[in-house]
N, C-alpha and C positions, 0 to 999 in steps of 0.2 A: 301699425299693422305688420303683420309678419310673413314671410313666404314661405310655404311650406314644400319640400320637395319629397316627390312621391317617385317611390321605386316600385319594380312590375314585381307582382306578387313570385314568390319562392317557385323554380321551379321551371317557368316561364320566360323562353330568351325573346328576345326582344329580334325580330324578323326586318329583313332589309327590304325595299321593294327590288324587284329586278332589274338586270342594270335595261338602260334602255338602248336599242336598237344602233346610238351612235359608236356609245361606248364598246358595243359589242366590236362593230367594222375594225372601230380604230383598235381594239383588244389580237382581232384577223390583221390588221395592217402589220403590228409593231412584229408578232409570231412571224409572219410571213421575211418581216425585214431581218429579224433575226436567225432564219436559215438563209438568207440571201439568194430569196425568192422574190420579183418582181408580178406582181399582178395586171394581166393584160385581158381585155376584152378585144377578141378579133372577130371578124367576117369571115366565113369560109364560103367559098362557090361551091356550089353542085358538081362541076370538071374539077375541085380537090379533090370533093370527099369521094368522086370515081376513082382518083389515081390511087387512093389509099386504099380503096376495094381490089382494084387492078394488080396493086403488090402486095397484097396479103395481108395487110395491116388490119383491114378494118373486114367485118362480116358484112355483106351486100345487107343483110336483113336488119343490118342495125345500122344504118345509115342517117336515119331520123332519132338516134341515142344519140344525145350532148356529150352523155356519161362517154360513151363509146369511142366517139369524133375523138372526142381531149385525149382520150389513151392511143389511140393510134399516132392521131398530131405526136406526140410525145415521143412515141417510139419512132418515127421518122424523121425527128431533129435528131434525139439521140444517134442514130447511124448516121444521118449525114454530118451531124458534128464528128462524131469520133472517127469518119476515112478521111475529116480535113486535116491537112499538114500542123 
């Protein structure tokens, strides 16, 4: 008996399924390591996210935006890193 090997008709590429969910992460880990970005999940208080309204960082009315918080968080390491010696 013989085997016979069959090719996808002319025309026709042959589809990958998509990658899945781990590979994705670890696809975000390796990018992130490679700008020598470190990935953290923190906690913020309620008396932060005021001081960050209090100095202008952050809008009083987006205070409940993640998107928001992180940009602000961000711009207030920024300044106090860059007045450290």
């Amino acid at each position: 008996m013989t085997e016979e090997v069959t090719t996808p008709p002319a025309g026709r590429a042959r589809t990958s399924a998509a990658p899945s969910a781990a590979a994705a992460r670890m696809r975000r880990h390796r990018e992130r390591r490679r700008q020598g970005l470190l990935w953290l999940a923190i906690e913020v208080r309620e008396t932060e996210v005021d001081a960050l309204v209090l100095r202008g960082l952050l809008a009083a009315e987006s205070r409940h935006d993640c998107y928001a918080v992180r940009e602000a968080l961000y711009q207030f390491l920024e300044r106090q890193l860059e007045s450290e010696p």
